[in-house]
Backbone bond lengths (Angstrom), bond angles and torsions (degrees), N, CA, C in turn:
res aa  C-N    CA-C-N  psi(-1)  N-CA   C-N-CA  omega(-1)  CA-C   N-CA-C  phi
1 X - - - 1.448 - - 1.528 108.27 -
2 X 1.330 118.17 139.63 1.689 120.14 -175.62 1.197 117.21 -76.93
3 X 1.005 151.16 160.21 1.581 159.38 -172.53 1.955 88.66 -66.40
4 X 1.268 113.48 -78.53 1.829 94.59 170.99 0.962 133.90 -22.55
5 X 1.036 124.13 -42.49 1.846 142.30 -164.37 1.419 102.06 -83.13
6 X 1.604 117.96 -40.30 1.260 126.40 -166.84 1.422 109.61 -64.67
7 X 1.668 111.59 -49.47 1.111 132.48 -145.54 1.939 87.22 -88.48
8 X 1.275 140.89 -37.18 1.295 157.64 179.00 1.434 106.64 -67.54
9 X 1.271 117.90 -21.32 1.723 114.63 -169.03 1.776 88.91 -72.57
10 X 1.303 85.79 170.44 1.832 110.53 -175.10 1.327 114.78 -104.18
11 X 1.270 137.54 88.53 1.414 141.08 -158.55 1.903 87.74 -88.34
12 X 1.673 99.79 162.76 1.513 101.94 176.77 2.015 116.95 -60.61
13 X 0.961 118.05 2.47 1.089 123.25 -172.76 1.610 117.78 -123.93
14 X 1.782 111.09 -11.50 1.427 115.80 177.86 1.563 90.22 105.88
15 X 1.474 132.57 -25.60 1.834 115.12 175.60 1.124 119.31 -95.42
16 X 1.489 125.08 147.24 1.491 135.91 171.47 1.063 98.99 -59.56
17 X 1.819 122.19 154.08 1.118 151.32 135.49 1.774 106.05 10.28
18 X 1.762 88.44 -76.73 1.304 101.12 178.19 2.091 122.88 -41.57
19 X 1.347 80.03 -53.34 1.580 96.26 -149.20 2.176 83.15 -78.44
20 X 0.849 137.82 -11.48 1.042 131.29 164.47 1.667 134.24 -94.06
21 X 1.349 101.04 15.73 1.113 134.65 -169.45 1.572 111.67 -107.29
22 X 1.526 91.77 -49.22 1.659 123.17 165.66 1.844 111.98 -45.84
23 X 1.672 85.59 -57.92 1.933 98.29 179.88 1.275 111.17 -52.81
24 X 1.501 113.90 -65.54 0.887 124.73 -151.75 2.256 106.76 -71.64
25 X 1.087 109.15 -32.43 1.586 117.05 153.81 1.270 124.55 -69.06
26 X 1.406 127.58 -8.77 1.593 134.60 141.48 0.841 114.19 -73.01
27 X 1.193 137.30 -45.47 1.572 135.58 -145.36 1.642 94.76 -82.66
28 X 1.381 136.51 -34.93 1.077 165.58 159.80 1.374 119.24 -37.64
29 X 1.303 119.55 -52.53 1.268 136.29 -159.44 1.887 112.36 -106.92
30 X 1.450 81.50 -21.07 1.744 100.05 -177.18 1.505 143.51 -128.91
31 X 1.917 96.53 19.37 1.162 114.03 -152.09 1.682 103.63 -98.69
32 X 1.160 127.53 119.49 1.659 128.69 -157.57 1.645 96.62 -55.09
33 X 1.562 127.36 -15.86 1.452 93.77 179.59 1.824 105.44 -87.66
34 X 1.368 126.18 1.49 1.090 129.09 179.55 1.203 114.00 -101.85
35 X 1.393 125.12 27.42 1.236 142.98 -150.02 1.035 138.06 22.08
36 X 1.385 119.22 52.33 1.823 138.36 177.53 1.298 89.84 -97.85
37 X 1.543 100.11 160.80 1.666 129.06 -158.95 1.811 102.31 -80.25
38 X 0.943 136.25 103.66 1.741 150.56 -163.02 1.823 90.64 -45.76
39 X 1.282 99.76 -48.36 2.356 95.04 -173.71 1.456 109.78 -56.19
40 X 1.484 106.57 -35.41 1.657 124.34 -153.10 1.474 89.80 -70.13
41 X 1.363 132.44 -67.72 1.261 151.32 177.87 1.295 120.87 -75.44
42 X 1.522 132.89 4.01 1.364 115.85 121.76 1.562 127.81 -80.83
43 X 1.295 131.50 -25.12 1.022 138.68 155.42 1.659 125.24 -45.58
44 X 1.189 101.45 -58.51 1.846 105.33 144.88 1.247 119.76 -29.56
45 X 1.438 120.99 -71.62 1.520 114.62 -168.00 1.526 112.47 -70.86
46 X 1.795 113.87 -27.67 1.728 106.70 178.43 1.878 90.43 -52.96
47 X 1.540 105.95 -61.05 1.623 102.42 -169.20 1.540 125.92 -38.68
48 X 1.157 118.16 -29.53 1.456 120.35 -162.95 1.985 91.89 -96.71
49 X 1.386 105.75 -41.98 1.655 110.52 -177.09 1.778 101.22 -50.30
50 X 1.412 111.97 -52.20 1.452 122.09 -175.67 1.695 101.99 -38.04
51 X 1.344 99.01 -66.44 1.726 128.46 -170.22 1.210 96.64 -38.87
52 X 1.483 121.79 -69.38 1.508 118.44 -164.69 1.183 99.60 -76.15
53 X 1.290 129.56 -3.65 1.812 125.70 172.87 1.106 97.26 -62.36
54 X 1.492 128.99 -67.41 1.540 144.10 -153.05 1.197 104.76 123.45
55 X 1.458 113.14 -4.17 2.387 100.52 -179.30 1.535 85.82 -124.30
56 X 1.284 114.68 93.91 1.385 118.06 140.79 1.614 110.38 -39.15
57 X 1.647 105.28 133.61 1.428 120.53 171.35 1.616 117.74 -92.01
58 X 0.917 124.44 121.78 1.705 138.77 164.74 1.486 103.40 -22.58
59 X 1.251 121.24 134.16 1.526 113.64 -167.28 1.380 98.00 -72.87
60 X 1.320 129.88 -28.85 1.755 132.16 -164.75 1.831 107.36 -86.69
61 X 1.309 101.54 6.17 1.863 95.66 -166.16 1.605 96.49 -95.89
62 X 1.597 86.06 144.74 1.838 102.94 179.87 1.594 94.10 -57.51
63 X 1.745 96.86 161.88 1.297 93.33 172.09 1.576 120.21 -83.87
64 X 0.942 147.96 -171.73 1.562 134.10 172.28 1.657 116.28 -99.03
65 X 1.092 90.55 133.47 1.553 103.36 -154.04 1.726 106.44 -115.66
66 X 2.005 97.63 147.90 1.509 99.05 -154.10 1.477 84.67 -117.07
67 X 0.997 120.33 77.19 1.792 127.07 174.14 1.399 108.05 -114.77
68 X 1.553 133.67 -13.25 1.391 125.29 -159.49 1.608 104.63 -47.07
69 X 1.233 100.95 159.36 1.525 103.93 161.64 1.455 108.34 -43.35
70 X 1.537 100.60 157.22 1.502 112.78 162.79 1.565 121.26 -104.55
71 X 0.800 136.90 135.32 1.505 163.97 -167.04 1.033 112.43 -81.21
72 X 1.249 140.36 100.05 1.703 127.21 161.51 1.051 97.73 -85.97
73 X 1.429 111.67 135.84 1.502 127.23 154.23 1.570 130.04 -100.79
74 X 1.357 155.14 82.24 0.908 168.33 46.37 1.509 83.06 120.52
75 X 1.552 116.66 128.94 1.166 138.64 -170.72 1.787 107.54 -80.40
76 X 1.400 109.01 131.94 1.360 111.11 -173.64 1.984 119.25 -63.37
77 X 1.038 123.46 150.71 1.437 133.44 171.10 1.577 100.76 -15.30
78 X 1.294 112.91 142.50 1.483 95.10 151.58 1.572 133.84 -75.55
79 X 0.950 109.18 -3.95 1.536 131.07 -169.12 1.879 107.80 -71.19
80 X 1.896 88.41 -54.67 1.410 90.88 -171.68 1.860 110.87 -97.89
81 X 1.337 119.92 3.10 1.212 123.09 127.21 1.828 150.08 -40.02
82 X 1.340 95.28 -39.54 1.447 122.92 169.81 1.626 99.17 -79.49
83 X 1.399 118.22 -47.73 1.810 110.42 -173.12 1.488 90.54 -71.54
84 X 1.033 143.57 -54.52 1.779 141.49 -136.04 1.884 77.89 -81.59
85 X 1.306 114.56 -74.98 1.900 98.50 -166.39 1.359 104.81 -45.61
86 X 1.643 138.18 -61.04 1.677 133.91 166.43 1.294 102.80 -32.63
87 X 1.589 166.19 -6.12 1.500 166.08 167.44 1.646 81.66 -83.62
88 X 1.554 101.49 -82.37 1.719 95.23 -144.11 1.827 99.56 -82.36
89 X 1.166 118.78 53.55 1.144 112.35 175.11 1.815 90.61 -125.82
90 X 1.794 113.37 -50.74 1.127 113.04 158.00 1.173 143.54 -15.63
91 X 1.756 90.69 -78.84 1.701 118.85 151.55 1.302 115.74 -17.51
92 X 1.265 105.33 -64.90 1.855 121.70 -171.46 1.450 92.64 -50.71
93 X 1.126 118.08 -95.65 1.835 127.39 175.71 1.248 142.80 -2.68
94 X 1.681 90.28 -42.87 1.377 108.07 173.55 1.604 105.60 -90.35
95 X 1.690 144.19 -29.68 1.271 143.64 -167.02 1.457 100.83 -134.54
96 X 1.134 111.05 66.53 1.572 122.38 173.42 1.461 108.53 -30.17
97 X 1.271 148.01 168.88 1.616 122.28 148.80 1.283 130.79 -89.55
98 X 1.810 98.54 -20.94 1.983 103.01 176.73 1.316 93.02 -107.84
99 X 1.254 126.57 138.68 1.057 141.76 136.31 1.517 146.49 -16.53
């Protein structure tokens, strides 16, 4: 098989042979309980997550960050509260979980 072909195959995760070979010798070399730097090696895993995405990330890009505001959402009717627990109470009744 050619070094192209290699690098193109579909590993269970979306990485080649190669490129999972790569992870797994980072993950190793850079992992904060082995005393690698905690930024370096989350930055690693966005990179390798990207990779097996298919959009490699720019080595200089922030990582993506889960700070947005938070949202309250306003509690439903009481009405259609009372139907949704009467569903999964049903639900329950009809598909017990043990047998």
């Amino acid at each position: 098989m050619s070094e192209h072909a290699c690098d193109a195959a579909d590993g269970s995760n979306g990485l080649s042979p190669r490129q999972r070979a790569a992870y797994r010798s980072f993950v190793r070399t850079h992992h904060p309980d082995r005393g690698g730097d905690p930024e370096v090696f989350v930055a690693g895993l966005a990179y390798y997550r990207d990779l097996a995405a298919g959009a490699p990330r720019a080595p200089g890009r922030e990582p993506d960050r889960y700070d947005a505001p938070v949202e309250i959402v306003p509690d439903l009717p009481l009405p259609t509260r009372v139907l949704v627990a009467l569903i999964r109470t049903l639900h329950r009744r009809r598909r017990p979980r043990v047998e």
